[in-house]
Rosetta silent file (secondary structure, phi, psi, omega in degrees, C-alpha in Angstrom):
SEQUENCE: XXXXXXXXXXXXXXXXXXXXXXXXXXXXXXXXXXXXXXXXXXXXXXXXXXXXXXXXXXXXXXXXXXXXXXXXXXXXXXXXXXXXXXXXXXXXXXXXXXXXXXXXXXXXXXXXXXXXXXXXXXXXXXXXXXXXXXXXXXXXXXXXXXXXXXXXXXXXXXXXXXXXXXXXXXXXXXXXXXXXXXXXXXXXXXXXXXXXXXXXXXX
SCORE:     score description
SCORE:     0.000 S_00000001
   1 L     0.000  142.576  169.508   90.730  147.500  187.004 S_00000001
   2 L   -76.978  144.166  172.240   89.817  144.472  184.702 S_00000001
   3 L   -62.699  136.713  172.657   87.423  144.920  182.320 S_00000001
   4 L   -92.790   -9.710 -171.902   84.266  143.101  182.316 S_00000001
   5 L   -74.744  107.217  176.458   83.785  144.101  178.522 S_00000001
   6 L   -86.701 -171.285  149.183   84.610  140.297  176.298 S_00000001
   7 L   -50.520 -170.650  149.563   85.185  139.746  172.761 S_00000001
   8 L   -55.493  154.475 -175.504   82.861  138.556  170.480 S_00000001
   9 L   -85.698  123.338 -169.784   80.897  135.398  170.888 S_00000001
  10 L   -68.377  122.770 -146.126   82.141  132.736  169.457 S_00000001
  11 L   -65.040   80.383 -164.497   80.874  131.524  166.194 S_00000001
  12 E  -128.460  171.374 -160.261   80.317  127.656  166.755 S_00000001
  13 E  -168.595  140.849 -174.059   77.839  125.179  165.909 S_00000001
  14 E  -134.827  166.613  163.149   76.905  121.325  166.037 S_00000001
  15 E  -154.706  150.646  151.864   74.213  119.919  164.046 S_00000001
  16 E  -131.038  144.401  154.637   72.923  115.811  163.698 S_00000001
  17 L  -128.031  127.087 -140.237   71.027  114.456  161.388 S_00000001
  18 L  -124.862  129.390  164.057   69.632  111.103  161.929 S_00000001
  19 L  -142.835  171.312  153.028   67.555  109.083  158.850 S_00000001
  20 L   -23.153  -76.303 -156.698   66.914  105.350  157.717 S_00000001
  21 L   -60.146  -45.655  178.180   69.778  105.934  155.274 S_00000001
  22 L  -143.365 -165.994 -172.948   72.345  107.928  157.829 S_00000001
  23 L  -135.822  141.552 -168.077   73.519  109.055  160.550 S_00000001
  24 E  -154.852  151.563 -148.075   75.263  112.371  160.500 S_00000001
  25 E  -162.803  112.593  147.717   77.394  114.506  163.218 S_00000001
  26 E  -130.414  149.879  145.838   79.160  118.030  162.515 S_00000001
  27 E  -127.094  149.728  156.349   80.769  120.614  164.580 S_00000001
  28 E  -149.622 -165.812  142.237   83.070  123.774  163.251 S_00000001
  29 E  -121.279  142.007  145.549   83.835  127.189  164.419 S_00000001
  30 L   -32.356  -65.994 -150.922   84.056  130.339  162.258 S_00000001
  31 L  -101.086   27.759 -171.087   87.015  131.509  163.891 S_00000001
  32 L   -79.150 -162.259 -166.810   89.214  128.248  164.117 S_00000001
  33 L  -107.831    7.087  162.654   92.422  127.165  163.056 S_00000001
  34 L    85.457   34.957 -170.532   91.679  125.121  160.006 S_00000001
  35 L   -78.439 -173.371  168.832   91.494  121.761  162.177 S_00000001
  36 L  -162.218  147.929 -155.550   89.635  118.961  160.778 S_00000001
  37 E  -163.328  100.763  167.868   88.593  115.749  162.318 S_00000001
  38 L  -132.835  155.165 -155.362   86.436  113.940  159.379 S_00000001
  39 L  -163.580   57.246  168.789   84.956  110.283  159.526 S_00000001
  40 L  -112.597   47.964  157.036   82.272  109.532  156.641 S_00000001
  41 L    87.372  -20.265 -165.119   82.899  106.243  154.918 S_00000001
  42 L  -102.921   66.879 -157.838   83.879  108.219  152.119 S_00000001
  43 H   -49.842  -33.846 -162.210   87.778  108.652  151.443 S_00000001
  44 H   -89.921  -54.274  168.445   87.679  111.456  148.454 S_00000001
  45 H   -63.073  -42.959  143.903   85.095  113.574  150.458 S_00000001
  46 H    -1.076  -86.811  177.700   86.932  112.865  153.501 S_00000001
  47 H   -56.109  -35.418 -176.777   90.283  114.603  151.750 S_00000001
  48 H   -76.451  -14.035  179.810   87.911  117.420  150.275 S_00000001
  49 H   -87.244  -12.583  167.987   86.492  118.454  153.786 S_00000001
  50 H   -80.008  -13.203  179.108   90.074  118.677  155.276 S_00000001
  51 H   -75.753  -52.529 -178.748   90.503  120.573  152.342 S_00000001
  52 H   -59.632  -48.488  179.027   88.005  122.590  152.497 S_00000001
  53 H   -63.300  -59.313 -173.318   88.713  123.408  156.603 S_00000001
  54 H   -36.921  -17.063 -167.725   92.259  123.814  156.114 S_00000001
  55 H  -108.883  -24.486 -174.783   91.855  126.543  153.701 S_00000001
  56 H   -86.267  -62.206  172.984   88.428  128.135  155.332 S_00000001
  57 L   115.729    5.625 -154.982   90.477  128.226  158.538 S_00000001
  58 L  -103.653  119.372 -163.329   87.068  126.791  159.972 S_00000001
  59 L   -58.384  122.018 -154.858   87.611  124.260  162.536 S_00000001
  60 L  -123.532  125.783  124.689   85.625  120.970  160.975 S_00000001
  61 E  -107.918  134.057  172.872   84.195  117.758  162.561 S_00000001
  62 L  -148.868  174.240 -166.154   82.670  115.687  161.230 S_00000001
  63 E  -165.187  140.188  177.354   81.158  111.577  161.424 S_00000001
  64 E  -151.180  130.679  164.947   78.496  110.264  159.139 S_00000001
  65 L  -141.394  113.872 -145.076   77.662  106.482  158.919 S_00000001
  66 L  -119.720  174.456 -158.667   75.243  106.030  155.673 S_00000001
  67 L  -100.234  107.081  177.416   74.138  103.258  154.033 S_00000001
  68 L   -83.620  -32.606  169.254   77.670  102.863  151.658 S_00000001
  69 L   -42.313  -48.021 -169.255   76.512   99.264  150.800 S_00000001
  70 L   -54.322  -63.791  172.915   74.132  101.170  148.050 S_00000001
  71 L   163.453 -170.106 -158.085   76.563  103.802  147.149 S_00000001
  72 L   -94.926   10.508  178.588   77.582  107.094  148.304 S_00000001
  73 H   -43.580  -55.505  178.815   74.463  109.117  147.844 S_00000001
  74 H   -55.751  -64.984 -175.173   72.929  109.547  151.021 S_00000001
  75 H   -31.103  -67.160 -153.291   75.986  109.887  152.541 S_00000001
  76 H   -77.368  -58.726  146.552   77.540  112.395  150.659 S_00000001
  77 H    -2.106  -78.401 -177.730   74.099  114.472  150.849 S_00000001
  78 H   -78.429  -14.925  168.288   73.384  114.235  154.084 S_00000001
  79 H   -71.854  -19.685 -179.158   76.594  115.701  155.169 S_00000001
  80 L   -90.640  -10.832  171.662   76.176  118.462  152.932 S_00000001
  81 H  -116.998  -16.468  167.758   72.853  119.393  154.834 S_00000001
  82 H  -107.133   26.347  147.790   73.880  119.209  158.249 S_00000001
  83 H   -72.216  -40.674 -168.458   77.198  121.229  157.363 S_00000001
  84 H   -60.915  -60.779 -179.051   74.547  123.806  155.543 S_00000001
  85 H   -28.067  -85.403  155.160   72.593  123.742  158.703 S_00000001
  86 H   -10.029  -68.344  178.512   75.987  123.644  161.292 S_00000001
  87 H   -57.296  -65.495 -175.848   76.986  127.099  159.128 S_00000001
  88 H   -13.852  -81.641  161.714   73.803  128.548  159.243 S_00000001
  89 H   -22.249  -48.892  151.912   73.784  128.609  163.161 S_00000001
  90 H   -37.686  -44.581 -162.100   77.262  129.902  162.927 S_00000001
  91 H   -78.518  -51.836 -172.333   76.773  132.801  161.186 S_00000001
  92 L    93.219 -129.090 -169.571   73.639  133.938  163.661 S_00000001
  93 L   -87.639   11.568 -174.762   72.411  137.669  162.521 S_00000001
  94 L    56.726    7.180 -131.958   75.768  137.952  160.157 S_00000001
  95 L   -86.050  128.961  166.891   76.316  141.073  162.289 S_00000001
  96 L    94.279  -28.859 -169.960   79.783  142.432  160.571 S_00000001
  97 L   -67.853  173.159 -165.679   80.704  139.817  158.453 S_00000001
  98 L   -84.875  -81.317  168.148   82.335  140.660  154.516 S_00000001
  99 L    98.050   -7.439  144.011   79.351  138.482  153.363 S_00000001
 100 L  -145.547  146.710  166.569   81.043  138.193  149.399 S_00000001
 101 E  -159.157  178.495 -178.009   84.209  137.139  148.295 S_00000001
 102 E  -154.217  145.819 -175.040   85.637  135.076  145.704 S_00000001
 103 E  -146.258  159.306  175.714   88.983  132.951  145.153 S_00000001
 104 E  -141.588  113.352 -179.951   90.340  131.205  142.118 S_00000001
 105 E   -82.705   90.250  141.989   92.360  128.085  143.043 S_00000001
 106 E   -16.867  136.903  172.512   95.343  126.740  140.800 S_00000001
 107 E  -149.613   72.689 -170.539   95.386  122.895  141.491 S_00000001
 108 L    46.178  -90.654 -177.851   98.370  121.748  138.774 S_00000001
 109 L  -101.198  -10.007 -174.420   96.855  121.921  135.483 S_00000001
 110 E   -76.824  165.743 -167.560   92.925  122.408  136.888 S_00000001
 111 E  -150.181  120.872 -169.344   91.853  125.634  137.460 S_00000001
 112 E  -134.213  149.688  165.637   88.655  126.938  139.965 S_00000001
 113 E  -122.980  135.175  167.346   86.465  130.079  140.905 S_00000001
 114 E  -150.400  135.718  174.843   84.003  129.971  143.586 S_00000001
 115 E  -125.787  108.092 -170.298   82.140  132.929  144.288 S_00000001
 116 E  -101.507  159.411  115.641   79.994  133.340  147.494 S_00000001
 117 L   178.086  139.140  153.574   77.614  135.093  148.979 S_00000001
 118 L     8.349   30.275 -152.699   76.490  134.924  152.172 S_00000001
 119 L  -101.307  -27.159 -173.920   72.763  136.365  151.551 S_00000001
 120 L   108.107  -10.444  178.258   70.322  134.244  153.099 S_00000001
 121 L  -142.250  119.039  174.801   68.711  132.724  150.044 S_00000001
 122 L   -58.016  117.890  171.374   70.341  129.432  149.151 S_00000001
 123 L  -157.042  178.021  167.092   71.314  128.240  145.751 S_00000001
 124 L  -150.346  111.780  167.986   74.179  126.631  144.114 S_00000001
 125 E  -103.149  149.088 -163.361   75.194  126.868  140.698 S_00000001
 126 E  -137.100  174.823  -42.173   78.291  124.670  140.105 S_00000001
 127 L    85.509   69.841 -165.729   79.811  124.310  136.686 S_00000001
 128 L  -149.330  111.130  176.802   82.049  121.279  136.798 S_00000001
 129 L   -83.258  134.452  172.660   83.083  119.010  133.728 S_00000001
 130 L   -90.266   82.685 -154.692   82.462  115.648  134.589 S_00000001
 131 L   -64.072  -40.969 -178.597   85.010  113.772  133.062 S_00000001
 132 L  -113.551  164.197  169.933   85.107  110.265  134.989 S_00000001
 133 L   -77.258  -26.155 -168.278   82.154  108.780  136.986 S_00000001
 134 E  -171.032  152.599 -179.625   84.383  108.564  140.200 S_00000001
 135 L  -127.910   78.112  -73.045   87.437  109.271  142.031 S_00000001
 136 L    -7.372 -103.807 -143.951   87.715  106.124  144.546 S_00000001
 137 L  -126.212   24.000  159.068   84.750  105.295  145.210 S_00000001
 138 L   -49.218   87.367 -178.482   83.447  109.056  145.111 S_00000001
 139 E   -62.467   92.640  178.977   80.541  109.441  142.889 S_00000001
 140 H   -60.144   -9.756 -168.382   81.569  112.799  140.981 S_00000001
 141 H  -110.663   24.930  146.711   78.639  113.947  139.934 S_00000001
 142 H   -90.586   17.621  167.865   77.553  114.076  143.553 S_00000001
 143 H   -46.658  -65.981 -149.239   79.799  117.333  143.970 S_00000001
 144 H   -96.315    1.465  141.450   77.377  119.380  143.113 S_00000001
 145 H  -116.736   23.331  171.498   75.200  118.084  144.608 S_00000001
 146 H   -87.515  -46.164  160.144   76.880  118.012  148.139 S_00000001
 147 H   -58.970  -18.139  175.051   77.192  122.122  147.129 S_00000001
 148 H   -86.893  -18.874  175.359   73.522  122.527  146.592 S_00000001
 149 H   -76.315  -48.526 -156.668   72.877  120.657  149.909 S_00000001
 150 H   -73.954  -39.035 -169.829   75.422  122.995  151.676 S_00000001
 151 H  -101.481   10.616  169.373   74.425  126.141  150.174 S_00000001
 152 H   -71.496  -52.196 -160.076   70.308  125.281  150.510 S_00000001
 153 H   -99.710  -34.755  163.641   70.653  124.787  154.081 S_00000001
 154 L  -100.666   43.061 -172.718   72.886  127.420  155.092 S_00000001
 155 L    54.584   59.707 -171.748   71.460  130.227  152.952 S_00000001
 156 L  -148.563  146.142  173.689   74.464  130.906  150.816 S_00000001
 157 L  -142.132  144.860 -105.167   74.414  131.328  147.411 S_00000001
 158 E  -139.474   72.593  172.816   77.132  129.468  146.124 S_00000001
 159 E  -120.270  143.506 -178.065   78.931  129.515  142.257 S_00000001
 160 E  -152.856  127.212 -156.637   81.553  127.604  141.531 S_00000001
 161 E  -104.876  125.723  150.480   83.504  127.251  137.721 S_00000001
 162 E   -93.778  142.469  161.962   86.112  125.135  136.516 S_00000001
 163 E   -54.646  -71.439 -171.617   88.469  126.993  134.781 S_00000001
 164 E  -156.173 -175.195  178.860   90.526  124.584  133.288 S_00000001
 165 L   109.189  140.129  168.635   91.846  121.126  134.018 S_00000001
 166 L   -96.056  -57.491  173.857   91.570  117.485  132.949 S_00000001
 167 L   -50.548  112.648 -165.643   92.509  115.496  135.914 S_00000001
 168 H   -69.573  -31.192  156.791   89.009  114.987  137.948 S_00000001
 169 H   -50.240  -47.898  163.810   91.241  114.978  141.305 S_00000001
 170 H   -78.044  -44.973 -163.268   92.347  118.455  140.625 S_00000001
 171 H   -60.004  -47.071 -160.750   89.433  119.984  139.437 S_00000001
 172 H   -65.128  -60.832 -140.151   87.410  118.983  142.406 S_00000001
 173 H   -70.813  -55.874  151.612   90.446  119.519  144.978 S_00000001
 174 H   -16.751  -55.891 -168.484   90.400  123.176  143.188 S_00000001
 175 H   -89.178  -17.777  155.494   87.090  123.389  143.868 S_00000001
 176 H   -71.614  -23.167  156.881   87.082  122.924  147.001 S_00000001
 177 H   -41.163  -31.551 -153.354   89.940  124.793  147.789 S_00000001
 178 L  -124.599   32.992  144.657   88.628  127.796  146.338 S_00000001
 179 L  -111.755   -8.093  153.690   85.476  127.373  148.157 S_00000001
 180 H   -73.241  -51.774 -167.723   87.229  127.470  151.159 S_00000001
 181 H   -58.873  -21.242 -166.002   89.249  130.332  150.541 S_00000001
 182 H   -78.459  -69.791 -166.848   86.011  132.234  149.151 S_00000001
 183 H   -38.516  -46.343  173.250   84.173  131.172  152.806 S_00000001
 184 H   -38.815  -48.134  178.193   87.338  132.541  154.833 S_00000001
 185 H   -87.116   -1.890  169.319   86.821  135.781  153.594 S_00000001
 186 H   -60.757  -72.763 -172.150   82.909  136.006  153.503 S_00000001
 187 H   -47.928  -33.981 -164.062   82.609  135.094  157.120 S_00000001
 188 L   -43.451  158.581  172.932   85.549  137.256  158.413 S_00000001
 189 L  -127.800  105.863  178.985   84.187  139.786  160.371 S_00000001
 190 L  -101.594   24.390  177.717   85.294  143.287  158.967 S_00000001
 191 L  -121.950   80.877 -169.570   82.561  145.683  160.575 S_00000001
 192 L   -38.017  -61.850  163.332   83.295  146.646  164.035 S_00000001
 193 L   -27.746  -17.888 -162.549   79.965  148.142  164.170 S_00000001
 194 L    43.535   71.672 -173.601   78.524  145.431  163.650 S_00000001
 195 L  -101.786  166.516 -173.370   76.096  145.956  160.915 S_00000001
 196 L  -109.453   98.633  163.548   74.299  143.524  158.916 S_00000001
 197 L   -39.591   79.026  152.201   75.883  143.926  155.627 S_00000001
 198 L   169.638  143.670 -173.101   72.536  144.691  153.431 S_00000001
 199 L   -81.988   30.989  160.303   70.608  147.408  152.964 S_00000001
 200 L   -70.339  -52.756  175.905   67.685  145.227  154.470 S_00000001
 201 L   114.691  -14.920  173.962   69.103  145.423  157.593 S_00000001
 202 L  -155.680  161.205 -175.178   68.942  141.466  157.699 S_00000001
 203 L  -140.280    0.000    0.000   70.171  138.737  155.704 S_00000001
């Protein structure tokens, strides 16, 4: 006889956020295929969120249309809080999940560590020298703060190092890389039981 008994439920999520300044759109899944479908105004975040899914394995959309005349502030921001959000929803109760991991990314002479985890109280410390003001028309020293939006809003707490590197294009692309690769394995879900990784009982 077939079983009526499914998998798990599948970890997916949309979020918008709508202001004066933007307009913002995400979807992902947890358990995707590293797709990536991104569309903010922004080419260098653009390439880091394809970066970031491809390596996360977590299926990305995303569409933002900010006020870019100004510069890329809002923009960059607000994408970083309805991604935080977007995860959040994903994860649900955590039930199962690794909930820390850590990767260190090679990117040609740059070098990155990002270490998550998954706890429920948001923070980001990021560690990044900021050698140029921009990488097209990227405002670098909103990196960190597109990680402090992302790890605010989905309750992740969030460090990420450079190692080593000169070139502002690797170091970043590092760091995002290795903030994917950190996320794959956080999220994974390696507790059949399905426990709440902490001895709270919630996260």
């Amino acid at each position: 006889m077939p079983s009526n008994q499914s998998g798990p439920a599948p970890r997916t999520a949309a979020c918008e956020r709508n202001t004066i300044e933007t307009s913002v759109s995400v979807m992902l899944a947890l358990d995707g295929e590293g797709r990536a479908d991104i569309q903010t105004g922004v080419g260098f975040l653009d390439h880091m969120l394809a970066l970031f899914s491809r390596h996360s394995g977590i299926d990305l959309t995303v569409e933002a249309d900010g006020d870019l005349h100004i510069d890329d502030h809002h923009t960059v921001e607000d994408v970083g809080i309805a991604m935080g959000q977007a995860l959040r929803r994903a994860l649900g109760d955590c039930a199962g999940i690794r909930r820390f991991a850590d990767a260190t990314v090679p990117m040609d002479e740059a070098l990155a560590l990002c270490a998550v985890d998954i706890s429920g109280r948001g923070m980001a410390l990021t560690q990044i020298e900021l050698s140029r003001p921009k990488v097209g028309q990227f405002a670098t020293e909103m990196a960190p703060e597109f990680f402090r939006a992302v790890a605010a809003n989905a309750g992740v707490t969030l460090h990420i190092r450079q190692l080593g590197g000169s070139n502002m294009h690797h170091v970043l692309e590092a760091a995002f890389k290795a903030w994917g690769r950190a996320m794959r394995s956080a999220v994974e879900r390696v507790d059949a039981t399905g426990r709440v990784p902490s001895t709270k009982g919630v996260l």
